[in-house]
PDB file of N, CA, C and O in Angstrom:
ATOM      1  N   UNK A   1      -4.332  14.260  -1.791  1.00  0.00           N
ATOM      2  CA  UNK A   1      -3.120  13.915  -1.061  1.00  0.00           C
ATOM      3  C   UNK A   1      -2.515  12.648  -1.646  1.00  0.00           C
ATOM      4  O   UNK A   1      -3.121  11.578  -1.590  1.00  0.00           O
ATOM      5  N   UNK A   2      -1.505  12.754  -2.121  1.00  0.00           N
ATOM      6  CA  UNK A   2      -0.572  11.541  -2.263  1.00  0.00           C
ATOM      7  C   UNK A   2      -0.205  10.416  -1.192  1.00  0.00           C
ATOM      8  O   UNK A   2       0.165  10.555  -0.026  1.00  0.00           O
ATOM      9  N   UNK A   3      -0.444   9.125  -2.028  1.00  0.00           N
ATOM     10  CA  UNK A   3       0.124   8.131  -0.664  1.00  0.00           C
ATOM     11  C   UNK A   3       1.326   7.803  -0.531  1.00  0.00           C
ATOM     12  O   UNK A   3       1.665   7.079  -1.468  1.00  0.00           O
ATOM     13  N   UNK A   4       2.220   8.012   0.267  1.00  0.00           N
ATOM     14  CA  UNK A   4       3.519   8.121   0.812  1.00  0.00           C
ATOM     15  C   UNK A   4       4.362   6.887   1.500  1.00  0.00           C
ATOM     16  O   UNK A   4       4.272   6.995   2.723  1.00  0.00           O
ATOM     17  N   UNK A   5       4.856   6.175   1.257  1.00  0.00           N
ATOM     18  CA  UNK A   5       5.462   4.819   1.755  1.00  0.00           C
ATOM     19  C   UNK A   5       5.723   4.895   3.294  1.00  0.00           C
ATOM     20  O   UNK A   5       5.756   3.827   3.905  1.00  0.00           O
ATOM     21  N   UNK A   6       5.878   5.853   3.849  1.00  0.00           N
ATOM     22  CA  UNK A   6       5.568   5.681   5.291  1.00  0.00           C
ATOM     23  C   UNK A   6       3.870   5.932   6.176  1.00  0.00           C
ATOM     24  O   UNK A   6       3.510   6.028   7.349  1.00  0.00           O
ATOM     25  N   UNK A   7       3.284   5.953   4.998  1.00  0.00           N
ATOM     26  CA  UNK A   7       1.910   5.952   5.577  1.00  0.00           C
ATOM     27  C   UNK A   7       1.382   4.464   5.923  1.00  0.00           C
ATOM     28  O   UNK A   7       1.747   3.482   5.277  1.00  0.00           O
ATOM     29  N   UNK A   8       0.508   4.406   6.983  1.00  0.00           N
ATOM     30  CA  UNK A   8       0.323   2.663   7.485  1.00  0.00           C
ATOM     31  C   UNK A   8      -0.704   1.842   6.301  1.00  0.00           C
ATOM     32  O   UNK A   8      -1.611   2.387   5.672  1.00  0.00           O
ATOM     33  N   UNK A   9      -0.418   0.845   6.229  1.00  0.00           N
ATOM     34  CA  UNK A   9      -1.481  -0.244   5.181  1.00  0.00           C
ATOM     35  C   UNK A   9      -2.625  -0.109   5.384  1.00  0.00           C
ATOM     36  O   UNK A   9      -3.287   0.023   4.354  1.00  0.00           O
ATOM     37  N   UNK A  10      -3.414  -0.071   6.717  1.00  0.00           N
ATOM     38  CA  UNK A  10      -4.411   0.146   6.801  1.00  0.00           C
ATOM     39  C   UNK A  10      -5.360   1.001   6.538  1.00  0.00           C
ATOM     40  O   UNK A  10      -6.537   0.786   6.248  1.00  0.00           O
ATOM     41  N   UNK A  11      -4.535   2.422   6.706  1.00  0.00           N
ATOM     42  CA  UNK A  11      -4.450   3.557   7.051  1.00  0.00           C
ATOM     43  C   UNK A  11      -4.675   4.195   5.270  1.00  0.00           C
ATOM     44  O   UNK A  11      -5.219   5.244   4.924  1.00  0.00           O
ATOM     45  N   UNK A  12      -4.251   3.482   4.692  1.00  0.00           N
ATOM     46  CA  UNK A  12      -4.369   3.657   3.332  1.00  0.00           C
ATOM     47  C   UNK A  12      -5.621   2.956   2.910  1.00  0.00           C
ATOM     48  O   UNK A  12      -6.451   3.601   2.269  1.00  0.00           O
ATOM     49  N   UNK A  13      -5.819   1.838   3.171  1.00  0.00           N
ATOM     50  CA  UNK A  13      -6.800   0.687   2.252  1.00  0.00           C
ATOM     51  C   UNK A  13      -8.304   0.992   3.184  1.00  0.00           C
ATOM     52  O   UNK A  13      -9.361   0.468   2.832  1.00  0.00           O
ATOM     53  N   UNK A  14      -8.223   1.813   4.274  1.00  0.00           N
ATOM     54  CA  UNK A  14      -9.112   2.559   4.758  1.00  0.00           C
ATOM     55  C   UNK A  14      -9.868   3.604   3.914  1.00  0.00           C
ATOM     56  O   UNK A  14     -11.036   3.458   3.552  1.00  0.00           O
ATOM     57  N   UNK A  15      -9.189   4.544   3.667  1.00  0.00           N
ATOM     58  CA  UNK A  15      -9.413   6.207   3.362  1.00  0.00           C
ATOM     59  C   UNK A  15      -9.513   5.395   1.810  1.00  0.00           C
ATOM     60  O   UNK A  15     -10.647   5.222   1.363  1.00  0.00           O
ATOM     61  N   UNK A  16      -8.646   5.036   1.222  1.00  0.00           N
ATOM     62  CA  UNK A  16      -8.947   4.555  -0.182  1.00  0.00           C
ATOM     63  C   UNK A  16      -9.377   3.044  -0.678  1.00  0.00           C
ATOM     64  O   UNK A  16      -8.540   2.384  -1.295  1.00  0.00           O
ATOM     65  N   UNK A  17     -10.620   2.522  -0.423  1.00  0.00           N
ATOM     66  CA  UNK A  17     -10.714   1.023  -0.628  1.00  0.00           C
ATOM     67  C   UNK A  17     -10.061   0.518  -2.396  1.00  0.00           C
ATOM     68  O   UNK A  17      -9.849  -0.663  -2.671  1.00  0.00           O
ATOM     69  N   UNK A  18      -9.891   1.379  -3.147  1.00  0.00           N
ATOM     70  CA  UNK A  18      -9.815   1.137  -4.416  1.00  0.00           C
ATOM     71  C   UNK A  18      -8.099   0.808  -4.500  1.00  0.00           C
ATOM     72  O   UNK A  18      -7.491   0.483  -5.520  1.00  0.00           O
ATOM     73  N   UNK A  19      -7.552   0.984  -3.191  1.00  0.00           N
ATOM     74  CA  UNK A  19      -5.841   0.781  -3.071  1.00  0.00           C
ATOM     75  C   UNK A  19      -6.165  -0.929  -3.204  1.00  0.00           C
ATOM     76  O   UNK A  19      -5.481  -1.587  -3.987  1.00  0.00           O
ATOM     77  N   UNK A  20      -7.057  -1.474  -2.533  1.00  0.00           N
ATOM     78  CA  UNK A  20      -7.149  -3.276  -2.248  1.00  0.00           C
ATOM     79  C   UNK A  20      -6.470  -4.094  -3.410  1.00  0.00           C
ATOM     80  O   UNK A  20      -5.497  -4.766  -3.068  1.00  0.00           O
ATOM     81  N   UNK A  21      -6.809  -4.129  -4.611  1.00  0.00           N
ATOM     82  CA  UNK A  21      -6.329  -4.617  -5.416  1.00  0.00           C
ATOM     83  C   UNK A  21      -5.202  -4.314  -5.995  1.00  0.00           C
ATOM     84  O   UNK A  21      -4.644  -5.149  -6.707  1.00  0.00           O
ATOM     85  N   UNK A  22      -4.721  -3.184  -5.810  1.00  0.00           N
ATOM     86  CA  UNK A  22      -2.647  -3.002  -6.038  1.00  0.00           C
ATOM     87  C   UNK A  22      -2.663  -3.861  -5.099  1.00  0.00           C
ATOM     88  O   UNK A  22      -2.751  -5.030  -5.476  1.00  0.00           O
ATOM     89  N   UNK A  23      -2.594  -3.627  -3.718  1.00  0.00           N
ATOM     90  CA  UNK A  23      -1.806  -4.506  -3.144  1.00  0.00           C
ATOM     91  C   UNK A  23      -1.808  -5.822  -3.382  1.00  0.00           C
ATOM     92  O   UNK A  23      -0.753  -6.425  -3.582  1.00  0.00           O
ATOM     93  N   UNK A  24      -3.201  -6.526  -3.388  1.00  0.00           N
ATOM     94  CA  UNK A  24      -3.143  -7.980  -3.687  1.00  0.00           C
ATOM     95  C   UNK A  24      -2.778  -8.011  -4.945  1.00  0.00           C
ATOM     96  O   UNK A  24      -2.647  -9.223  -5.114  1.00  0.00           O
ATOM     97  N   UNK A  25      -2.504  -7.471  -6.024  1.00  0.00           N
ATOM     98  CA  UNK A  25      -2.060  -7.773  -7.229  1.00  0.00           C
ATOM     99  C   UNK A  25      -0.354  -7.582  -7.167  1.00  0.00           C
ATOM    100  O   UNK A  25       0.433  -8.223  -7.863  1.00  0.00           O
ATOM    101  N   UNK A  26       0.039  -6.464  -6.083  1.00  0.00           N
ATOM    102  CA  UNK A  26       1.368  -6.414  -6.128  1.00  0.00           C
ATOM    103  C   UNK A  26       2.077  -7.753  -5.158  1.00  0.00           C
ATOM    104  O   UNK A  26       3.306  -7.830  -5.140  1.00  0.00           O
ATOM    105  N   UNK A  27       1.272  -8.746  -4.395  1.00  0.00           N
ATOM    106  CA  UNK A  27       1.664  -9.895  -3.720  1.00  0.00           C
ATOM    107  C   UNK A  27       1.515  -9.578  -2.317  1.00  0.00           C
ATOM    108  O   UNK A  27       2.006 -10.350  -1.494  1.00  0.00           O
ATOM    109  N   UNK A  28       0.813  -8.394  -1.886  1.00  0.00           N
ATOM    110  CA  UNK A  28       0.518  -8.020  -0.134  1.00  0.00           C
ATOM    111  C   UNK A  28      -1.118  -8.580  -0.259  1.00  0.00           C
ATOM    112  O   UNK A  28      -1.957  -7.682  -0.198  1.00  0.00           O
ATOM    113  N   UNK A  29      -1.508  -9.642  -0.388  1.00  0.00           N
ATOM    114  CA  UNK A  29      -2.684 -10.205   0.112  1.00  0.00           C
ATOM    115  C   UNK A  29      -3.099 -10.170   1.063  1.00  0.00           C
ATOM    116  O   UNK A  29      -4.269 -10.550   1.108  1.00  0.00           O
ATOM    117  N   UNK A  30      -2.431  -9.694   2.459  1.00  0.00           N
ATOM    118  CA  UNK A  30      -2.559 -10.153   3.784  1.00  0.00           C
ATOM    119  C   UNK A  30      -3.195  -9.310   4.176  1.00  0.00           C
ATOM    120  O   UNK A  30      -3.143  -9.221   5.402  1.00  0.00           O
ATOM    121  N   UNK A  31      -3.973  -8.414   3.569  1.00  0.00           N
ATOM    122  CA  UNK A  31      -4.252  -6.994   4.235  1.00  0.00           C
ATOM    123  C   UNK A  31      -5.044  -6.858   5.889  1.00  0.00           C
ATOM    124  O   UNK A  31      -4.873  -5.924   6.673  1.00  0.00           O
ATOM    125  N   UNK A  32      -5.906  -8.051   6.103  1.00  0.00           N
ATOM    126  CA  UNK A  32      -6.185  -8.703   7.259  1.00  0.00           C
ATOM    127  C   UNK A  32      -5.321  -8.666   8.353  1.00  0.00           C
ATOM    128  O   UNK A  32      -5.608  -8.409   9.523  1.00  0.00           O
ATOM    129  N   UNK A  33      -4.104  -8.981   7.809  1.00  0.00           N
ATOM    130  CA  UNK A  33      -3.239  -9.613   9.039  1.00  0.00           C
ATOM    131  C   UNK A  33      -2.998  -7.888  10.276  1.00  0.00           C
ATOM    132  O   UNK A  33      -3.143  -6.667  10.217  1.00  0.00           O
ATOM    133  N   UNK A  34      -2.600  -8.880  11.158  1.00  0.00           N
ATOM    134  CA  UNK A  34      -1.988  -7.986  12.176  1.00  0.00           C
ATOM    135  C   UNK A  34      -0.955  -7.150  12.063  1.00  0.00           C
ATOM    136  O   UNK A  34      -0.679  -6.333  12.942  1.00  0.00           O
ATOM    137  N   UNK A  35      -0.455  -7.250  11.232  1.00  0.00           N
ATOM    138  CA  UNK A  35       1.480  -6.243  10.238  1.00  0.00           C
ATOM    139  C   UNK A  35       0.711  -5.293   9.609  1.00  0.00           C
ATOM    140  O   UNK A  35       1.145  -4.141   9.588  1.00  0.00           O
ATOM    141  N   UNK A  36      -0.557  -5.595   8.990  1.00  0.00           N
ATOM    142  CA  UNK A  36      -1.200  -4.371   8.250  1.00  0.00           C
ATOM    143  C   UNK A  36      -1.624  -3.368   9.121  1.00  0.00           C
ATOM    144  O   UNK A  36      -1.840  -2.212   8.757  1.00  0.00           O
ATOM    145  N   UNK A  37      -1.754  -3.795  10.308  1.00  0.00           N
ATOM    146  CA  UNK A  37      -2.109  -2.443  11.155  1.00  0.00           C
ATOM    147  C   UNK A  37      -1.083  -1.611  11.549  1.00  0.00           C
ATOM    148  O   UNK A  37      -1.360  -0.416  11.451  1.00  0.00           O
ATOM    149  N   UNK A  38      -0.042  -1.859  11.943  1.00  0.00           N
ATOM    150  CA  UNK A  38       0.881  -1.458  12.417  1.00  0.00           C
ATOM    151  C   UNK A  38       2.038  -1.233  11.661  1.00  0.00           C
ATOM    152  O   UNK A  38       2.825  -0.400  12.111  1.00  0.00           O
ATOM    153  N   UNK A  39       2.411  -2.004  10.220  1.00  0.00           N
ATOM    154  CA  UNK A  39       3.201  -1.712   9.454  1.00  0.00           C
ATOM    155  C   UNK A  39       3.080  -0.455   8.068  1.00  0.00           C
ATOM    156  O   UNK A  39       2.200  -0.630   7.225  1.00  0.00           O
ATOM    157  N   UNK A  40       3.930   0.637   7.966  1.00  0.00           N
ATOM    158  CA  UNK A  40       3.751   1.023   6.857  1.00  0.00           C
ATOM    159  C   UNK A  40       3.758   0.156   5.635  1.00  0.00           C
ATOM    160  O   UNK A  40       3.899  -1.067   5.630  1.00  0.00           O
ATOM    161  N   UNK A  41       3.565   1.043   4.466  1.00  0.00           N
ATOM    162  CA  UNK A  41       3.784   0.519   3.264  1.00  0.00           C
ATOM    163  C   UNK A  41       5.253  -0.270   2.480  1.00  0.00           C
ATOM    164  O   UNK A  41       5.525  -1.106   1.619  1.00  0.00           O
ATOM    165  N   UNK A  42       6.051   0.852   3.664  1.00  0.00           N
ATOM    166  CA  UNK A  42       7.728   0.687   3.067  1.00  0.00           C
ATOM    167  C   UNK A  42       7.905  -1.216   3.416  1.00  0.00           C
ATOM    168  O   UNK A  42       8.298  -2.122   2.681  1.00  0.00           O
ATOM    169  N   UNK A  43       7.432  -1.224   4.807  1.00  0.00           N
ATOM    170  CA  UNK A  43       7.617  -1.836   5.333  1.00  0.00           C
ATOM    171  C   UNK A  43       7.217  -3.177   5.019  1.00  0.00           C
ATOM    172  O   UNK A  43       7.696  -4.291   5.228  1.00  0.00           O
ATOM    173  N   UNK A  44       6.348  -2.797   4.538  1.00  0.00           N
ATOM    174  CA  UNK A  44       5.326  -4.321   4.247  1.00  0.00           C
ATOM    175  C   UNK A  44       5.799  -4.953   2.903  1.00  0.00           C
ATOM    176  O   UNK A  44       5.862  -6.139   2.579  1.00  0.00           O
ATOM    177  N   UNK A  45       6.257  -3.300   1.900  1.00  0.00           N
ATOM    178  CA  UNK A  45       6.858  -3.833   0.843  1.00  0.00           C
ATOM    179  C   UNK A  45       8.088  -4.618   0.702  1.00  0.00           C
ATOM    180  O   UNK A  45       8.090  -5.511  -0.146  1.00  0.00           O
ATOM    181  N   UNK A  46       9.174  -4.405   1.439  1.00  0.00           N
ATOM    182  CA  UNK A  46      10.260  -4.904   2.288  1.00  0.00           C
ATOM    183  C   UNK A  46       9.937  -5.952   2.497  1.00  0.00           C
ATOM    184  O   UNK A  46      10.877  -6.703   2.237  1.00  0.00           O
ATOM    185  N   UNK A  47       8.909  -6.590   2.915  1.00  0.00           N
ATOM    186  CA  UNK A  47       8.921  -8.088   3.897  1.00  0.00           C
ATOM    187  C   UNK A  47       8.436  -8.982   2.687  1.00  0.00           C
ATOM    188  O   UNK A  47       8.514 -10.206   2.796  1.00  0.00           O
ATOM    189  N   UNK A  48       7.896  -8.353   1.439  1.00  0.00           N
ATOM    190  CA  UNK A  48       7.212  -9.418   0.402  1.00  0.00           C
ATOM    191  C   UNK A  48       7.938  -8.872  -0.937  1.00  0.00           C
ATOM    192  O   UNK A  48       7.639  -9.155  -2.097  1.00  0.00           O
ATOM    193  N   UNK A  49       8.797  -8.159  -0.558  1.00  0.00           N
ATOM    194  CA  UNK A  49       9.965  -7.924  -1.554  1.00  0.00           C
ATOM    195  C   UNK A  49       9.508  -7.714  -3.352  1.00  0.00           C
ATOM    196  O   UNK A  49       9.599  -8.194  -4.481  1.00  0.00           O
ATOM    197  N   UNK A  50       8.903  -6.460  -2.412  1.00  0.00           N
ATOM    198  CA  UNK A  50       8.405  -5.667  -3.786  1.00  0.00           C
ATOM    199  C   UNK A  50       9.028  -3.971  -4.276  1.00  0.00           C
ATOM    200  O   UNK A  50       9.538  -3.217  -3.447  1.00  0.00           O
ATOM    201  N   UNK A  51       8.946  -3.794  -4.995  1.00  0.00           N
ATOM    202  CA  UNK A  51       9.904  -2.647  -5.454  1.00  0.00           C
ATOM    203  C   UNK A  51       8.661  -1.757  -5.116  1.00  0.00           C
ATOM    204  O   UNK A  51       7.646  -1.573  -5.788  1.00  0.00           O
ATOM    205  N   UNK A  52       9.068  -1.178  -3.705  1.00  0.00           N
ATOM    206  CA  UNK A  52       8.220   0.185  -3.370  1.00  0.00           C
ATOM    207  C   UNK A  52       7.892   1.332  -4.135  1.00  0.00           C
ATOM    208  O   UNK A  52       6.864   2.001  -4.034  1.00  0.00           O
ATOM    209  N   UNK A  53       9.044   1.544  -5.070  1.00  0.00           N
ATOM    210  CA  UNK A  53       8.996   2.868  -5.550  1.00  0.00           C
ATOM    211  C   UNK A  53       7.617   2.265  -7.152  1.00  0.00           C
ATOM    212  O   UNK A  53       7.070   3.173  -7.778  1.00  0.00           O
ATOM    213  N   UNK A  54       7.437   1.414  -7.368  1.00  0.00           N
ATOM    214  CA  UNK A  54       6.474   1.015  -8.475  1.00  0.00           C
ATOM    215  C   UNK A  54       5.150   0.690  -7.570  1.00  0.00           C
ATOM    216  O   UNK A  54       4.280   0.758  -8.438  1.00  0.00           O
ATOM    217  N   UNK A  55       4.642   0.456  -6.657  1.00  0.00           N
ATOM    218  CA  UNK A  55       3.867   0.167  -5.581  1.00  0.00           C
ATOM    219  C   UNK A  55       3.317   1.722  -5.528  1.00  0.00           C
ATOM    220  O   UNK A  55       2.315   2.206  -6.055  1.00  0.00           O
ATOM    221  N   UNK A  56       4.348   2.340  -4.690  1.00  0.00           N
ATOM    222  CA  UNK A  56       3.616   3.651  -4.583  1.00  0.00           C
ATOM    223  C   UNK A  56       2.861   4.334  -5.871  1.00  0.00           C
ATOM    224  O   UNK A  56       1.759   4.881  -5.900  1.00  0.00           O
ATOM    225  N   UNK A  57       3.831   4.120  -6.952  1.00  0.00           N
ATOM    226  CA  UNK A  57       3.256   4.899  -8.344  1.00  0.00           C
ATOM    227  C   UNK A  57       1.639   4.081  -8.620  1.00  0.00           C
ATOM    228  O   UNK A  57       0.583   4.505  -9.091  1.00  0.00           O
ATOM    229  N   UNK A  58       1.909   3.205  -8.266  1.00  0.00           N
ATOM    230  CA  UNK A  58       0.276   2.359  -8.765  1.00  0.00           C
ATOM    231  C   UNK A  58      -0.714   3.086  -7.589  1.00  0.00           C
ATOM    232  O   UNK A  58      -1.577   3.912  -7.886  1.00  0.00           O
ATOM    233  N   UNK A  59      -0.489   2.723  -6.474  1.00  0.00           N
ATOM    234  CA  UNK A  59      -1.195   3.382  -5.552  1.00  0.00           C
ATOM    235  C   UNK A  59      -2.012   4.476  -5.770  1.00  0.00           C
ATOM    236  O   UNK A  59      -3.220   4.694  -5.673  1.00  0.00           O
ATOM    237  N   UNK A  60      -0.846   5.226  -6.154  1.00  0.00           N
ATOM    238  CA  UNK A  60      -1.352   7.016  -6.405  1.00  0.00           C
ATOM    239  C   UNK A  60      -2.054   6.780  -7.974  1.00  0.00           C
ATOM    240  O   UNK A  60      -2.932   7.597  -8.249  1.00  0.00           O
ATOM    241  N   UNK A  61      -1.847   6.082  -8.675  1.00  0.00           N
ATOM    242  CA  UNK A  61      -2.684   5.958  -9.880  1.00  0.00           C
ATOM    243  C   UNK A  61      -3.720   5.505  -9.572  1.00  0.00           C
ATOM    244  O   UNK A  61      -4.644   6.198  -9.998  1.00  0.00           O
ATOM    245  N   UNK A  62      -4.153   4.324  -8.809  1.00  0.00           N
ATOM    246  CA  UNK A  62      -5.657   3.961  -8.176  1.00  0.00           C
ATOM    247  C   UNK A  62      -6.801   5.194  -7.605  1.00  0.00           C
ATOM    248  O   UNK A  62      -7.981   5.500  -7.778  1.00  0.00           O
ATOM    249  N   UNK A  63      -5.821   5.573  -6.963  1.00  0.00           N
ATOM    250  CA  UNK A  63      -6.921   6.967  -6.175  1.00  0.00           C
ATOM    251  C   UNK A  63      -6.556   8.345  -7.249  1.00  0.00           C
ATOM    252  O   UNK A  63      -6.823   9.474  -6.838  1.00  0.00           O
ATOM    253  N   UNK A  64      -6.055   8.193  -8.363  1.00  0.00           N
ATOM    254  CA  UNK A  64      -6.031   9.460  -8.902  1.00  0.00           C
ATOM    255  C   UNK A  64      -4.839  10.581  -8.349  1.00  0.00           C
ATOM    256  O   UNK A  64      -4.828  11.710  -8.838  1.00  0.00           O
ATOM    257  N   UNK A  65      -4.045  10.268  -7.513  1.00  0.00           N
ATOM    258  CA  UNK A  65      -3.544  11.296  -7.299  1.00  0.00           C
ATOM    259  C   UNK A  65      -1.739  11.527  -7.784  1.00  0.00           C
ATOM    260  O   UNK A  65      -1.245  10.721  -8.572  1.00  0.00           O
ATOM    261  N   UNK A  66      -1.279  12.160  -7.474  1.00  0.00           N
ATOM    262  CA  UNK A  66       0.109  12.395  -8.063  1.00  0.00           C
ATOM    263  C   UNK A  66       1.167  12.175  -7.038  1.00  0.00           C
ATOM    264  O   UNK A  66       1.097  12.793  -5.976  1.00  0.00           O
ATOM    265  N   UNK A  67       2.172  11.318  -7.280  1.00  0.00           N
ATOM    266  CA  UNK A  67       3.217  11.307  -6.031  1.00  0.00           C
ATOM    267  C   UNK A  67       4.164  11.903  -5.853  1.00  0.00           C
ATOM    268  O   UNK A  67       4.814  11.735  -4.822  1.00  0.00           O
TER     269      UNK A  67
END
């Protein structure tokens, strides 16, 4: 399954621990925080003003899958 920008942060770095380091390498360090539970990906990318559509492609390259 592909990871999808409206899927939640957690919800991702859960099911795939190997997502952890895109994010902290893409500047979402916070994965802790309270926004990671409740915020998607779009969302989170939005607030630390990262180009989602390169986020997702790494993502899906971490876990192997195709977006």
């Amino acid at each position: 399954m592909a990871i999808t920008k409206d899927m939640s942060i957690i919800e991702v770095v859960q099911k795939y621990p190997d997502t952890v380091d895109v994010f902290v390498n893409a500047g979402m360090g916070c994965l802790g925080c309270a926004a990671a539970h409740f915020e998607n990906i779009e969302q989170g990318a939005l607030a630390h003003g990262i180009d989602i559509d390169a986020l997702i492609s790494n993502l899906n390259d971490a876990v192997g899958a195709e977006a």
